[in-house]
N, C-alpha and C positions, 0 to 999 in steps of 0.2 A: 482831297479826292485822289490823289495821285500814289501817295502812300495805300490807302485802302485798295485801290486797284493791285498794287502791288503784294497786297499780305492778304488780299481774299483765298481763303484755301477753295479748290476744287477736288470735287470728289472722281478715283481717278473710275472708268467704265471698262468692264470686263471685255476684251478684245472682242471677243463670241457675241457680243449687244451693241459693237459699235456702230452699225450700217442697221440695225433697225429701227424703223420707222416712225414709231413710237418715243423711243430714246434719244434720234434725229431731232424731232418735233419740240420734246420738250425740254434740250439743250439749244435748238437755234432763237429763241428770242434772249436769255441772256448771253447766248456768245456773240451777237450781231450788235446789242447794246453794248458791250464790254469791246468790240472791234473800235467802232465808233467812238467809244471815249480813247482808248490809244491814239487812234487816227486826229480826232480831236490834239491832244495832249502833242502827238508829235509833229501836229499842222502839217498831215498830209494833204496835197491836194487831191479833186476825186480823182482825177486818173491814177494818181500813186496806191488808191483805194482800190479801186475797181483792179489794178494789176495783183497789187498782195493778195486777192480775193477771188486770183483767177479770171479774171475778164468776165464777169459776168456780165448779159445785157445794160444797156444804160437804165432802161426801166424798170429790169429788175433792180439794181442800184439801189433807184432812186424808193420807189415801195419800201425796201429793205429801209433806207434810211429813217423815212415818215413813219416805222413802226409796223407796217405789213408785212412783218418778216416769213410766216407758212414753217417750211420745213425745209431746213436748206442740206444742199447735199455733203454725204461723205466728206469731199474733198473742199468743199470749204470749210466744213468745221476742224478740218485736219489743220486745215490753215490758219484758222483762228486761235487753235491752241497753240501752234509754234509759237505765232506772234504775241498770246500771253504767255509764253513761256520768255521770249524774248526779253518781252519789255518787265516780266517780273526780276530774272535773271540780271537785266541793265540795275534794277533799282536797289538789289544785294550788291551789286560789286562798284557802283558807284552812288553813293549817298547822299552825294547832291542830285537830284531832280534835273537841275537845270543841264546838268550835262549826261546825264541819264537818259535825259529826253530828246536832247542833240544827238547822241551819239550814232545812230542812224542813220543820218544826214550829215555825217560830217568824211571827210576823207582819209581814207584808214590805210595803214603803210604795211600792216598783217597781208603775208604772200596770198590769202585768201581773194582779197579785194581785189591787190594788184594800183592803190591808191585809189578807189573808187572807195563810195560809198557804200557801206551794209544794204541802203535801201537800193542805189542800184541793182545790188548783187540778187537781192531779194528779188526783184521785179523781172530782172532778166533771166533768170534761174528760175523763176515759178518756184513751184514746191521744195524742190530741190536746193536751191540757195537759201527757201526758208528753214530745211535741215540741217545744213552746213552752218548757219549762221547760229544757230539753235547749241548745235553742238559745242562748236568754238568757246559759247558765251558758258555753257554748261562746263569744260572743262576750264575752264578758268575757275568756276566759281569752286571746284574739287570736291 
């Protein structure tokens, strides 16, 4: 499962369609499935969830999780995709899984972190750490 998460291709959306509503709707049940199995995968807990994902209410959360997902906003799906760019990105440059899937959680000595963790970075940083981090990972992979 963890490979296929990683070599699912996504079709990319024309910038001019990406806040409508329509196109919202029916990208958030598989980007909130696909969130969840990461999070799964990198045994986040919910608060580490609920942070990457913007602080959403806790009952939204939890809906979200049981599969009541509607149509979620802009800025979460923004978020969604970093984070499968992320974790696809992780599983090109390192080919083992197991540290592929660590690598988040583990404490990074890259002036970015500062010795902190990616997920820190991420969580404290909001969107923005989820760019940086995005990037970083994309420039390496060249």
């Amino acid at each position: 499962m963890q490979r296929a998460l990683a070599r699912k291709e996504f079709t990319a959306i024309p910038p001019d369609q990406r806040s409508d509503p329509v196109v919202r709707r029916r990208l958030s049940g598989p980007a909130m499935r696909t969130f969840l199995n990461i999070a799964k995968t990198w045994d986040l807990s919910v608060a580490e969830q609920q942070a990457l994902l913007g602080y959403p209410a806790a009952s939204t959360y939890h809906k979200h999780k049981a599969g009541q997902i509607g149509t979620l906003s802009f800025d979460m799906l923004t978020r969604i995709s970093l984070l499968i760019g992320i974790y696809k990105a992780l599983h090109i440059l390192y080919p083992d899984d197991a540290l592929a899937n660590r690598w988040p959680g583990l404490p990074n000595s890259n002036p970015l972190f500062g010795g902190r963790t990616p997920l820190t970075l991420m969580m404290e940083m909001g969107i923005d750490g989820l760019y940086q981090v995005r990037r970083l990972l994309d420039g390496r992979r060249g």
